[in-house]
C-alpha positions in Angstrom: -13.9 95.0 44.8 -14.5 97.1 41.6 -11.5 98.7 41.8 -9.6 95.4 42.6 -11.7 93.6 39.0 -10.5 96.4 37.2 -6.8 95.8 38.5 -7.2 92.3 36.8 -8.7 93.5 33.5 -5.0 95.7 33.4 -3.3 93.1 34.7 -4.8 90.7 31.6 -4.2 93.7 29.4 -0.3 94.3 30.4 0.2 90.4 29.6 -1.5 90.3 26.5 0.0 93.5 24.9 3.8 92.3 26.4 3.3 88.8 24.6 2.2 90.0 21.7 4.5 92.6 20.6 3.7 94.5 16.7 5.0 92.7 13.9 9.0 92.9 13.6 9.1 93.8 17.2 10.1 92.2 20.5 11.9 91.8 23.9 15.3 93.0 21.9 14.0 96.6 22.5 10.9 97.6 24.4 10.3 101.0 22.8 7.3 99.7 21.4 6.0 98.9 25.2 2.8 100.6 26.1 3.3 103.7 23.3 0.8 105.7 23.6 -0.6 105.4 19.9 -0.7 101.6 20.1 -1.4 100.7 24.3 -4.8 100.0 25.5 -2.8 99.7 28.3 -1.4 103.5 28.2 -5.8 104.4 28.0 -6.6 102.4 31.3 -3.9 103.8 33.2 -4.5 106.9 32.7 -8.2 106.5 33.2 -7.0 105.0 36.4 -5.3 107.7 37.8 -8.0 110.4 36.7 -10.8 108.8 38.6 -11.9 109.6 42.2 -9.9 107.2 43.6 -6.2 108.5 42.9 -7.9 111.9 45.4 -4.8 111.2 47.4 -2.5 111.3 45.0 -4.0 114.7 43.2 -3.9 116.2 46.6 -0.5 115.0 46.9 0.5 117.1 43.4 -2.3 120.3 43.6 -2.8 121.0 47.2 -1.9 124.4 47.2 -1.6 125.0 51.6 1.1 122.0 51.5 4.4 123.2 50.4 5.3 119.8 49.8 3.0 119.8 47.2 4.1 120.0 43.3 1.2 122.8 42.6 3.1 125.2 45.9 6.8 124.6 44.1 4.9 125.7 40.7 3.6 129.0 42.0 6.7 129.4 43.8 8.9 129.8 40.1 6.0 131.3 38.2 4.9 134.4 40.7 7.1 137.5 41.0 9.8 137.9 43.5 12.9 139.3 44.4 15.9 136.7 43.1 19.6 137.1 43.8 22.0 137.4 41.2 23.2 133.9 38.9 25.4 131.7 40.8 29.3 132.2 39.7 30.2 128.6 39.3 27.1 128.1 36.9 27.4 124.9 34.7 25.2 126.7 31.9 27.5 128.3 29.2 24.1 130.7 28.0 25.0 134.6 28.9 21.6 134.8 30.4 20.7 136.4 33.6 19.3 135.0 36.2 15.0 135.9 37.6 15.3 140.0 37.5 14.1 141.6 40.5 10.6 143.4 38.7 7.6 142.6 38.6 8.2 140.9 35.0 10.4 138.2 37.3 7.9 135.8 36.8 9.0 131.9 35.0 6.8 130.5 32.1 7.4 127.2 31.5 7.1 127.7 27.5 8.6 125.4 24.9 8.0 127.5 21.8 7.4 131.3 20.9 4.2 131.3 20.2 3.2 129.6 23.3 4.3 133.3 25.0 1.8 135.3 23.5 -1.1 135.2 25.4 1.3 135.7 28.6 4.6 137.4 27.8 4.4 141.9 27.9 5.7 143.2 25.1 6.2 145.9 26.7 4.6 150.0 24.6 7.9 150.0 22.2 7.2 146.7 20.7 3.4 147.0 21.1 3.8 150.2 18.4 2.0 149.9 15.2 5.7 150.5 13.7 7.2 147.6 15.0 7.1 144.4 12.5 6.3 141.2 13.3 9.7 139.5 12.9 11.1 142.2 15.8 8.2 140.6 18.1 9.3 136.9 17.5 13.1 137.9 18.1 11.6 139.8 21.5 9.7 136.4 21.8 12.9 134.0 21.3 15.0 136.0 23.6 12.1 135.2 26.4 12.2 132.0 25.6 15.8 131.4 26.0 15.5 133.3 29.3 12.2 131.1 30.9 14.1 127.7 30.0 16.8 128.3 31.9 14.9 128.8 34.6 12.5 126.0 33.5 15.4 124.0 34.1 16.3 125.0 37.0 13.3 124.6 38.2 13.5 120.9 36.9 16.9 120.5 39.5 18.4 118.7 37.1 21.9 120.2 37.4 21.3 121.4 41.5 24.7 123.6 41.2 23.1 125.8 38.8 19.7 126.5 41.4 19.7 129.3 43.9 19.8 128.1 47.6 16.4 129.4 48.4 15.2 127.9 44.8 16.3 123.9 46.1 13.2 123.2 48.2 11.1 123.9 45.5 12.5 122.1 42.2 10.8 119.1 40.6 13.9 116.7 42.4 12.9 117.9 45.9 9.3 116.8 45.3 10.5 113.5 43.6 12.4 112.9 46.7 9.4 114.0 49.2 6.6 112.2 47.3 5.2 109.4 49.6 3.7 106.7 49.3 -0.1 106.8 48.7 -2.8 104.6 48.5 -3.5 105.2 45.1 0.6 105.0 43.9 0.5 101.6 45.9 -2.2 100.7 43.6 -0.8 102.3 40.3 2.9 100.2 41.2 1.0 97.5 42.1 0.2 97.2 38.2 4.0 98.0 37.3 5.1 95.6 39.5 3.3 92.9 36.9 4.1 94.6 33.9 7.7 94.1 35.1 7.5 90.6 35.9 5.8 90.1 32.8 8.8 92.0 30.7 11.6 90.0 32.4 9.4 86.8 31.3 9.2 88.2 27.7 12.8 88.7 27.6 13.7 84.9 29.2 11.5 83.3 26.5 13.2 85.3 23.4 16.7 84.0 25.3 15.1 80.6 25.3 13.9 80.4 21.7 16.9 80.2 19.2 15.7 83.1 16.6 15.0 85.1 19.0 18.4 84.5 20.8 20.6 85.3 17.8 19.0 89.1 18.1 19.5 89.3 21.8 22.7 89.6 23.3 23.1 88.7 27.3 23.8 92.1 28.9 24.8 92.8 32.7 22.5 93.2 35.4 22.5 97.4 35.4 21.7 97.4 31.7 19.3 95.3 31.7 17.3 96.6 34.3 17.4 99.6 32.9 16.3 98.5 29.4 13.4 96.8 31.2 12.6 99.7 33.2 12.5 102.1 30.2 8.6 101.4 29.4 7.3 102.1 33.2 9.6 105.1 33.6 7.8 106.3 30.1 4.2 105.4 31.5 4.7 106.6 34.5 5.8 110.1 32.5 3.2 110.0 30.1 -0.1 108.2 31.7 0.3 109.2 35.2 2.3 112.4 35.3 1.3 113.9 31.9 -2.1 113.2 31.8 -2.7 114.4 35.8 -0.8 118.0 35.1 -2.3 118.7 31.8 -6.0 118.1 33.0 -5.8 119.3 36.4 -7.9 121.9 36.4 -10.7 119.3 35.7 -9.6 117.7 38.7 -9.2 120.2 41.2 -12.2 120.0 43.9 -14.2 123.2 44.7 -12.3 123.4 48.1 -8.6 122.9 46.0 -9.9 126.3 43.6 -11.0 128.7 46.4 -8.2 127.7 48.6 -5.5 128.5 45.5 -7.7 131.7 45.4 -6.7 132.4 49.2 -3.0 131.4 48.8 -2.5 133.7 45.4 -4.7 136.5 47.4 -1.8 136.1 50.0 1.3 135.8 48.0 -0.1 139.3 46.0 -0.4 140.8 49.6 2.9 139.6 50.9 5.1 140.2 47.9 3.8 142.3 45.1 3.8 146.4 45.5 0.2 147.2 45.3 -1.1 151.2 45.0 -3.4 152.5 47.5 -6.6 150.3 48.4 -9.2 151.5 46.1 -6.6 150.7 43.5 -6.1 147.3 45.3 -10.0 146.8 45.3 -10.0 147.3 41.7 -7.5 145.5 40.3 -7.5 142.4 43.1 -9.9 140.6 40.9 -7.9 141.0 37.6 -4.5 140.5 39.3 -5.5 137.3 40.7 -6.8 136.4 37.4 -3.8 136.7 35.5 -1.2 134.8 38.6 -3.8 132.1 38.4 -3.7 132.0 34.4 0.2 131.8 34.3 0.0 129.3 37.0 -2.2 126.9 35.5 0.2 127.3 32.1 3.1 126.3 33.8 1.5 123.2 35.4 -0.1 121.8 32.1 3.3 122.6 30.1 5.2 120.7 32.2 2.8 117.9 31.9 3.7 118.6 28.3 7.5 117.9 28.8 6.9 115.3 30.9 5.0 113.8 27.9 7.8 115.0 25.1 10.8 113.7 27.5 9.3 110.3 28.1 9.7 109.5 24.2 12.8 112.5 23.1 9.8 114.3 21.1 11.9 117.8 21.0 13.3 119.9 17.5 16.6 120.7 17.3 15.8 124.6 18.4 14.7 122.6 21.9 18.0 121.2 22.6 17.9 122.9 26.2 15.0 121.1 27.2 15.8 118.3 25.5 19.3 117.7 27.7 17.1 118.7 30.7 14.5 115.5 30.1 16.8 113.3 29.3 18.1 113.7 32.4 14.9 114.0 34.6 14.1 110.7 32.7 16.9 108.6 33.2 17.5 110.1 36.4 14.7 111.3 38.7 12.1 109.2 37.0 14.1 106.0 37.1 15.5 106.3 39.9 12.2 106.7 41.9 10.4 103.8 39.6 13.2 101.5 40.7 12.9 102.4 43.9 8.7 102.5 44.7 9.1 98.8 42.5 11.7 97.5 45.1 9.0 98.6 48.0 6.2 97.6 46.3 4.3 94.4 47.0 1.4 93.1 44.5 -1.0 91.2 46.6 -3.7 91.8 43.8 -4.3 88.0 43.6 -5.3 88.2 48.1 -7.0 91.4 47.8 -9.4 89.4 44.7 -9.5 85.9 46.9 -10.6 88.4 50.2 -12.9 90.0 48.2 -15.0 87.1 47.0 -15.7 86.0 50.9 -15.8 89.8 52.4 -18.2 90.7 49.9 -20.6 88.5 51.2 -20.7 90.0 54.6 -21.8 93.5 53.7 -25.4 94.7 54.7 -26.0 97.7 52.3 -26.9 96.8 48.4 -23.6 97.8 45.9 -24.8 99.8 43.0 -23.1 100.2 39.6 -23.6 103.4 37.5 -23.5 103.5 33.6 -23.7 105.8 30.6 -25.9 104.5 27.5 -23.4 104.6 25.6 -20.6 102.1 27.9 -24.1 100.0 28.2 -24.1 99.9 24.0 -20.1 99.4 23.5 -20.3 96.9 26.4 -23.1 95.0 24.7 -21.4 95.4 21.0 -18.4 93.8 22.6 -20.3 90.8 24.3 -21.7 90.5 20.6 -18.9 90.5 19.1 -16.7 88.0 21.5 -19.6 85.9 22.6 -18.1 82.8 20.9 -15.1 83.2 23.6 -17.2 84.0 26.7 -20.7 82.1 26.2 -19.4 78.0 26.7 -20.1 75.8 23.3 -20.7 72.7 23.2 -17.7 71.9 21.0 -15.4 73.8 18.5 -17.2 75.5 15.8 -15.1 73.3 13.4 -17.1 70.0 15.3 -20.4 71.8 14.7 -22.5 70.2 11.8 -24.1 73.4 10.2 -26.7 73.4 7.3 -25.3 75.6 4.3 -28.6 77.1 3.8 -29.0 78.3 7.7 -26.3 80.7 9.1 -24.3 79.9 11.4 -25.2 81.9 14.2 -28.8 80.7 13.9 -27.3 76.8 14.6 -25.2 78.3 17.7 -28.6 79.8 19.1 -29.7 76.2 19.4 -26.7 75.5 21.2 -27.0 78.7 23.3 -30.7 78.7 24.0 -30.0 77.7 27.8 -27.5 80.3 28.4 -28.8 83.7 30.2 -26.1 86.1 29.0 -26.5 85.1 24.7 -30.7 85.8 25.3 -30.0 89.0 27.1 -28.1 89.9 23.6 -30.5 88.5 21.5 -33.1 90.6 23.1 -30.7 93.8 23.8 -28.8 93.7 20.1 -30.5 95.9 17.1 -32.6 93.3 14.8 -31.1 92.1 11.4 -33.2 93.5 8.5 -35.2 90.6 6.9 -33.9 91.6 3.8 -30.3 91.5 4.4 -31.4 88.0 6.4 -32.6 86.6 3.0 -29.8 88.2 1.1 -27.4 86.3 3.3 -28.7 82.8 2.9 -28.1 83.4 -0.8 -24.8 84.6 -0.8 -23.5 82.6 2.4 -22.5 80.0 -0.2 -19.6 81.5 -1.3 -17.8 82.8 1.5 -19.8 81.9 4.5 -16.7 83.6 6.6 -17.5 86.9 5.9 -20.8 86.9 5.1 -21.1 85.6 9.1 -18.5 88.8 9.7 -21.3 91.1 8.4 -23.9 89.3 9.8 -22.1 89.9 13.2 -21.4 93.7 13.0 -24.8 94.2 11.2 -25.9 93.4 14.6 -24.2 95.7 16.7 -25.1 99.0 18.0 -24.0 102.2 15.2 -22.1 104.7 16.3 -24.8 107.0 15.0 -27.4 105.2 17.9 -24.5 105.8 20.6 -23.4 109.6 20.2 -26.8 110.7 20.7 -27.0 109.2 24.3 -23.5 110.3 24.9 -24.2 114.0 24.1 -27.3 114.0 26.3 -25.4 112.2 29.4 -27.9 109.8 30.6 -26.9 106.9 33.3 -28.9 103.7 35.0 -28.4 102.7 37.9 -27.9 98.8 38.8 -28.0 97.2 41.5 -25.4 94.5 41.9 -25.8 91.5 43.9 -22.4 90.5 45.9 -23.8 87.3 47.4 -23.2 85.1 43.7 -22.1 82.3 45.8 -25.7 81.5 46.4 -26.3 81.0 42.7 -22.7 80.2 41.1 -21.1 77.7 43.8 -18.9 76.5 40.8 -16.1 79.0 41.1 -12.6 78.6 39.5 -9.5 81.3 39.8 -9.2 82.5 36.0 -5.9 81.8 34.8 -6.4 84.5 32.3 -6.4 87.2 34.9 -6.5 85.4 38.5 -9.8 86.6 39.8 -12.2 84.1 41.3 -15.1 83.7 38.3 -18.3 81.0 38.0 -16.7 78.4 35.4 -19.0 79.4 32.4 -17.0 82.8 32.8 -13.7 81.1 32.7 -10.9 80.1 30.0 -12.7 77.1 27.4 -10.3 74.7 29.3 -10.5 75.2 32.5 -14.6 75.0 32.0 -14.3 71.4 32.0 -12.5 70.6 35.8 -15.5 69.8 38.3 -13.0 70.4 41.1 -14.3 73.2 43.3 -11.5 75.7 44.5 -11.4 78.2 47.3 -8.3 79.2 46.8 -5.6 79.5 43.5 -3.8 76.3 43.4 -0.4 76.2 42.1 0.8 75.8 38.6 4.9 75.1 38.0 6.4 76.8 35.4 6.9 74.7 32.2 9.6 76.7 30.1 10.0 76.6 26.4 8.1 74.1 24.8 9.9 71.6 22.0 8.4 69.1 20.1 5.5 69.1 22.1 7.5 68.5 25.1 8.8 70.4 27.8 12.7 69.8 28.6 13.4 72.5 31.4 10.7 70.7 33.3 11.3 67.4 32.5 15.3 67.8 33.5 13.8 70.3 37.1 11.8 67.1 37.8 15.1 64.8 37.4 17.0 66.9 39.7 14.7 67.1 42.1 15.0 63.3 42.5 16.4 61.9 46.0 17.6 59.1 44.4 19.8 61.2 41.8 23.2 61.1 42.6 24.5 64.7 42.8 25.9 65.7 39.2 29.2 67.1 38.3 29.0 68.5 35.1 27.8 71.8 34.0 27.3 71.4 30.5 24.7 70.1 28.7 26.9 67.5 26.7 28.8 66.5 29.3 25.8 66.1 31.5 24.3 63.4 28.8 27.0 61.7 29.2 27.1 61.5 32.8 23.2 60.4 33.3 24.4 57.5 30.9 27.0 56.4 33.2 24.1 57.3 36.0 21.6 55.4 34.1 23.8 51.8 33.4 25.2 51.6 37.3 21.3 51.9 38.3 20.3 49.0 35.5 23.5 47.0 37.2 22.0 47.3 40.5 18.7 46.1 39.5 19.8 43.1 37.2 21.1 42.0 41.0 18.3 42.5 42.8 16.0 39.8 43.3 12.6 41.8 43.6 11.4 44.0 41.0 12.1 47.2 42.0 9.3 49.5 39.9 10.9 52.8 41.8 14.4 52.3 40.0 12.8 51.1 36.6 11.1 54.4 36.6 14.4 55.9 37.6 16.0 54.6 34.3 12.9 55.3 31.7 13.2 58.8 33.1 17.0 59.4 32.7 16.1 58.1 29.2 13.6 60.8 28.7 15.7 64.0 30.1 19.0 62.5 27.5 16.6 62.8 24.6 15.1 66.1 25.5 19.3 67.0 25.8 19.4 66.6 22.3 16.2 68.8 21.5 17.8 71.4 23.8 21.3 71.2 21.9 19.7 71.4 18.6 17.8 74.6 19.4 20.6 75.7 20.6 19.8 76.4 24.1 22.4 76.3 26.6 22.8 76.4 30.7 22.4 79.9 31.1 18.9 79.6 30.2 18.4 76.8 32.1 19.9 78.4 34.9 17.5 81.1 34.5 14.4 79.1 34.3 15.3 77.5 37.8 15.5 80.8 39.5 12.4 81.8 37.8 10.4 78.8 38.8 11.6 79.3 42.9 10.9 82.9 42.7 7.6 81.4 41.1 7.3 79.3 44.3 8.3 81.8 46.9 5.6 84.3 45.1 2.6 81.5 45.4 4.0 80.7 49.2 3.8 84.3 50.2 0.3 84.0 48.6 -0.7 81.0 50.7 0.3 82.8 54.0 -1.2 86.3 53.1 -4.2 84.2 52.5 -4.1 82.3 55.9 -3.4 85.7 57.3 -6.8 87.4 55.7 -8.8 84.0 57.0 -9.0 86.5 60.2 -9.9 89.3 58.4 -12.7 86.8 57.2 -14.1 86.0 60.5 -13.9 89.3 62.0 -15.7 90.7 59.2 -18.3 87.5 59.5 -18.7 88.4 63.6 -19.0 91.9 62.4 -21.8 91.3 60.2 -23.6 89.0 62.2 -23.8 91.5 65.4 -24.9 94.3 62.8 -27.5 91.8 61.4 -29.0 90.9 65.4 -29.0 94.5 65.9 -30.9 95.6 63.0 -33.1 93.0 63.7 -33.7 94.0 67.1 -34.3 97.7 66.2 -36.9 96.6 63.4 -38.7 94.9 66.2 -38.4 97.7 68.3 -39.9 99.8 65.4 -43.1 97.5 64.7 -43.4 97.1 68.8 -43.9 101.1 68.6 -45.8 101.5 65.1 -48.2 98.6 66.6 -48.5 100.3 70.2 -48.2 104.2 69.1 -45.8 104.7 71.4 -44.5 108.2 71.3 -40.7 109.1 72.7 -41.0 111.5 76.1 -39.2 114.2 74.2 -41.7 114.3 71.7 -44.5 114.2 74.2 -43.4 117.1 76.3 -43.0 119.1 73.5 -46.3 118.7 72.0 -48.1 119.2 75.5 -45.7 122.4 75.9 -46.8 123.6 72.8 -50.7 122.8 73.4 -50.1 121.0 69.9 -52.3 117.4 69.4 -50.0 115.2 67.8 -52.0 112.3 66.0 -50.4 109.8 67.2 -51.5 111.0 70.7 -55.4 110.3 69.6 -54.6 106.5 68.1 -53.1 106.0 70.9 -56.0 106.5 73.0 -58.0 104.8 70.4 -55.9 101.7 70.9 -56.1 101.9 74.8 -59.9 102.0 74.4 -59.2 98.9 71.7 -57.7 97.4 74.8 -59.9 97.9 77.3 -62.5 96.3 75.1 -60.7 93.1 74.4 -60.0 92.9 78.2 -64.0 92.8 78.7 -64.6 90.5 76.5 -62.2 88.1 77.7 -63.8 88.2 80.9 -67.1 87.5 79.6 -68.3 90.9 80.2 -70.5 92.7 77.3 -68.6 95.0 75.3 -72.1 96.3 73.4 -71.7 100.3 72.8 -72.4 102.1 76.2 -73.1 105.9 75.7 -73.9 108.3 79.2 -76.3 110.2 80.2 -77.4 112.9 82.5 -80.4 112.2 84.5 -82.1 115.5 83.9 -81.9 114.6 79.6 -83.3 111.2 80.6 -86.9 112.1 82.5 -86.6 115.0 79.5 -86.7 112.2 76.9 -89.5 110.4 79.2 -86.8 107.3 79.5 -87.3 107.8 82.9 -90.5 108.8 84.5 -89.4 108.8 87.9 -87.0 107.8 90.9 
């Protein structure tokens, strides 16, 4: 369920950022689209695919025993072995060779000399004192040129130029293999919106007339390419990028020993090693330096991923930077196109399921959080309180005294509400002397003195990197079972997870209608005037009583619902009842002509129009295909109610089992014949005996009998005591 909120926090954020492009930009080019300087979205995605969850998918790319695995095609190119000589029919007009057959045959995946340093030998001639510096840096660019050929090879981007024993292992052949995982259902899942929300960005530009005269109607291919070019570069840069240059962070303990074992093998099985005391000693260090190579490789091409998704290459990196624009526009695309054909979002089920299912599990959810999320959560809440926390009217309604701030007359107004005293407690105190200061200065500009007022308020940075450095977290427990307390739930149009209405949108706040399920809301189109034409001319077609229309144009059309329009007002002049239905008719032909003329004067045309209808029935056929995954979950529902309930009778009946036994001391037989075998006296043994005697006691007095302490004697201590003188 935490996985499926934060799915709808992204979804809110793709939205917003696509609507509301940077100044001077819009849907005429989407290089702007989730950049990495500017996207909140490019931040949660690849926070997204760095967390525990996406395990799957890191397998998928670092599992070093699958050789389906990107990490196993990696170590293939970058550990020595024996290569055959360059292909004669070789598209690559560089008099290179091809992978030399020493044990300097390795492949670095290096984009710049200096990057070879730390990992290229010089070899004793150019490691002499003698030797200059610029006669290292030539040694260094003739590497260079040598490892990106084979960098691109590697890459497959031109497959006549690869070895035949090299095409299993090139960055296409694990494009092509890579499946489908849980967590790549997820991360598409996300694309999937961002894409519908791109192909809505670019219908409204063609709808609005400014926006029209900058964007000219292309075919089919090229748009879907132009509106595939911002998920192909996230995909390269947040998921890709960010995976392969921190994986080392996220391989497991088990992923680091078992690439140990398989670089321990591949020395074994492939590189000449001297006798075994010579092995012993120089295992460790060999195995060392594969691994050290090996884990350059991966994070540089990370690095080109990142530099290919955006063309961020110099002209000495032509090479590489043919070689990405190819794996960009060809393996990339082609394999976003592809997972966003297969791809399904049911985000908007999986949040309906989970506000029923998680009332039906037994075990408390807990939530952990660093001090310093709790501070920059709380700062935020501050800071956007006005838009979460309800008001009783707009703050332009509110009657304020000038000489009391204006937070101070919303606390009135807020007293009630739980969340805005949880800040008032939680928030740092204003100083009294900046209080009074304020109330004197408020006068002038009361806007930003309230601005000040607000971030005086919040949490410093200075309070929140001290808890960051030292790491601390809290534990919360979350309660699941809301419905109990917040029976007023709503589905937030703002990012369509089921919320209590004091948490939703200002207007939707108001409805008392109580939903269990999203309802459906029809597309309205561009608006004009206040009005909405699209809609008002969908609704007119959609009329039974409509005649079917002949013209296509919009013109022409008017004309034709005036003709439409004077045979219906002749039919009812002849009628002898009123006949409301057909007056309606005629005032709503009337309506559709005028909003004609808007549409003309915009200068909007049938195309769009067009467009908008197909929009609103794949709108239709997306919230039907909702309806019947969520008529097929109600069974999930039930089964996961039976479930619960037979879990609940049987923890029940095992907690009365457990008092029955605490209450009784009964001991299990295995325990019992262990203790007696052992001549061990388990206490439990003794209160048990206790309790029999407890038994025994109540028994007697039930009957009647005394139950007054008993002690016996022998008759020999008794006449010794003079009890008893004789017999």
């Amino acid at each position: 369920r935490t996985r499926h909120l934060f799915m709808a926090l992204m979804r809110t954020m793709i939205r917003n950022e696509i609507k509301n492009p940077p100044k001077g930009l819009g849907p005429q080019s989407f290089d702007w689209a989730f950049y990495p300087s500017q996207s909140q979205v490019y931040g949660l995605v690849g926070h997204l695919v760095t967390h525990d969850f996406c395990r799957d998918f890191h397998m998928r790319l670092l599992d070093p025993e699958n050789p389906d695995s990107l990490l196993f095609k990696i170590a293939w190119w970058t550990f020595p072995r024996k290569q055959p000589d360059l292909p004669k029919d070789s598209t690559l007009d560089l008099d290179i060779p091809a992978r030399d057959t020493t044990s300097s045959s390795e492949v670095l995946f290096a984009l710049v000399e200096t990057e070879l340093q730390d990992y290229e030998q010089m070899g004793a001639a150019l490691n002499d004192e003698t030797v200059t510096q610029k006669e290292r840096m030539d040694h260094l660019q003739k590497r260079l040129q040598e490892h990106m050929v084979n960098f691109r090879r590697f890459l497959g981007v031109d497959m006549s130029d690869v070895f035949e024993e090299d095409r299993d292992y090139t960055l296409r052949s694990f494009m092509d293999s890579l499946d489908n995982t849980e967590a790549m259902r997820t991360i598409f899942k996300l694309f999937k919106k961002a894409s519908f929300e791109l192909e809505d960005s670019v219908r409204e530009a063609e709808a609005t007339g400014a926006s029209r005269r900058r964007t000219v109607r292309t075919q089919d291919d090229e748009k879907d390419r132009k509106l595939l070019e911002p998920l192909v570069r996230l995909f390269m840069m947040a998921v890709l990028g960010n995976i392969l240059e921190g994986h080392e962070a996220l391989m497991t303990l088990d992923l680091k020993q078992a690439l140990k074992r398989f670089t321990l093998e591949h020395i074994k099985n492939n590189e000449m090693v001297g006798g075994q005391a010579e092995g012993k000693r120089k295992q460790t260090q060999r195995i060392a330096d594969r691994l050290k190579k090996l884990h350059f490789n991966v994070r540089q091409l990370g690095k080109f991923l990142k530099k290919a998704a955006v063309n961020d290459f110099v002209i000495s990196q032509r090479m590489m930077s043919s070689a990405g624009h190819l794996v960009k526009n060809q393996l990339i695309h082609d394999f976003v196109g592809q997972q966003l054909r297969e791809t399904e979002d049911n985000t908007e089920t999986s949040l309906n399921m989970d506000l029923y299912l998680s009332h039906y599990k037994i075990s408390e959810p807990t939530v952990q959080m660093a001090t310093e999320e709790l501070m920059n959560l709380s700062n935020a809440l501050w800071i956007h309180r006005a838009d979460i926390i309800p008001l009783p009217k707009p703050r332009n309604e509110i009657e304020s005294n000038d000489m009391m701030p204006y937070e101070e007359v919303l606390s009135t107004a807020w007293k009630q509400d739980g969340l805005y005293r949880l800040l008032e407690e939680t928030q740092p105190p204003m100083p009294e002397s900046l209080r009074m200061h304020r109330r004197r200065v408020r006068e002038e500009d009361p806007e930003i003195v309230d601005r000040i007022y607000l971030l005086k308020r919040c949490w410093p940075m200075s309070f929140v990197i001290g808890p960051a450095e030292q790491g601390a977290v809290h534990n919360f427990k979350i309660g699941s079972r809301f419905l109990e307390f917040h029976r007023d739930i709503c589905f937030c149009r703002d990012c369509e997870a089921p919320v209590p209405k004091f948490l939703a949108p200002r207007e939707q706040r108001k409805s008392d209608t109580l939903r269990v399920i999203r309802t459906y809301s029809p597309k309205m189109g561009p608006r004009i005037d206040g009005d909405y034409p699209f809609r008002e001319l969908e609704k007119l077609l959609s009329t039974k009583e409509l005649p079917q229309l002949q013209k296509g144009d919009f013109l022409f059309l008017k004309y034709e619902l005036e003709g439409m329009q004077r045979q219906f007002i002749q039919s009812l002049e002849s009628k002898t009842q009123e006949d409301g239905q057909g007056y309606a008719l005629i005032a709503q032909i009337d309506k559709v002509k005028r909003h004609l003329d808007l549409l003309k004067a915009q200068m909007i045309n049938e195309h769009m129009f067009t467009d908008f209808v197909h929009e609103t029935l794949e709108h239709r056929r997306d919230h039907r295909k909702y309806l019947l995954r969520t008529q097929a979950d109600l069974e999930a529902i039930d089964h996961a109610k039976h479930a619960y309930e037979e879990k609940l009778e049987t923890m029940i009946k095992q907690l009365q089992e457990a008092v029955e036994a605490s209450e009784k001391f009964l001991i299990p037989r295995v325990i019992r014949s262990e203790a007696q075998k052992g001549s061990v006296t388990v206490t439990a043994m003794r209160a048990e005996k206790a309790r029999k005697k407890e038994e025994q006691y109540d028994f007697l007095a039930g009957q009647g009998n005394s139950v007054l302490p008993a002690p016996t004697y022998s008759l020999g201590w008794l006449r010794q005591k003079r009890v008893v003188a004789r017999v």
